[in-house]
N, C-alpha and C positions, 0 to 999 in steps of 0.2 A: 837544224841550227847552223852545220856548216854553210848554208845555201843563202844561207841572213847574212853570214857573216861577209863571205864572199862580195856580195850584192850589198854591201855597205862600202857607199864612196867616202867615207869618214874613213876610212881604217885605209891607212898605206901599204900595209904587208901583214899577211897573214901564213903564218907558218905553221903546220900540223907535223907533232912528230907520232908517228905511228909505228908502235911497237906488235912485232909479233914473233911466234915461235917458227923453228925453222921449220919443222914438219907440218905446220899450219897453211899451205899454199891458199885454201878458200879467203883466211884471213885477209892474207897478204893481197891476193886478187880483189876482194871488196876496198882496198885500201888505195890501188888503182884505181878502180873503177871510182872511186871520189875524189880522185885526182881529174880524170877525165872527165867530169861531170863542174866541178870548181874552176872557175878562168884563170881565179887571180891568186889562187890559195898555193903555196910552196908545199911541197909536201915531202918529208923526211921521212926514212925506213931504218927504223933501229930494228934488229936482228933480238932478240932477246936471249939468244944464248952466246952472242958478239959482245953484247954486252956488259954481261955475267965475266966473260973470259977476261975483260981490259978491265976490269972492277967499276963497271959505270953502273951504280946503283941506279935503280929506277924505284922512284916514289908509289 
């Protein structure tokens, strides 16, 4: 689905925010790894326990 998205010249900016735990590194590296695979996709790392600490609620 990311890879449509990407590969869709309609869409100007495409931004993934990607949440994970800190002792999760496999997560976090899949989350790379779709970064480097997407040309045009931005790709944001929210911390989940960063998160928690500055009260940024996640839906």
């Amino acid at each position: 689905m990311l890879k449509i998205l990407d590969e869709n010249s309609k869409i100007k900016n495409l931004e993934v925010i990607w949440y994970f735990e800190e002792d999760d590194e496999d997560h976090y590296e899949t989350g790379q790894f779709f970064e480097e695979k997407l040309e045009r996709t931005k790709f944001i790392y929210v911390c989940l326990s960063e998160a928690r600490n500055q009260n940024f609620l996640v839906a």
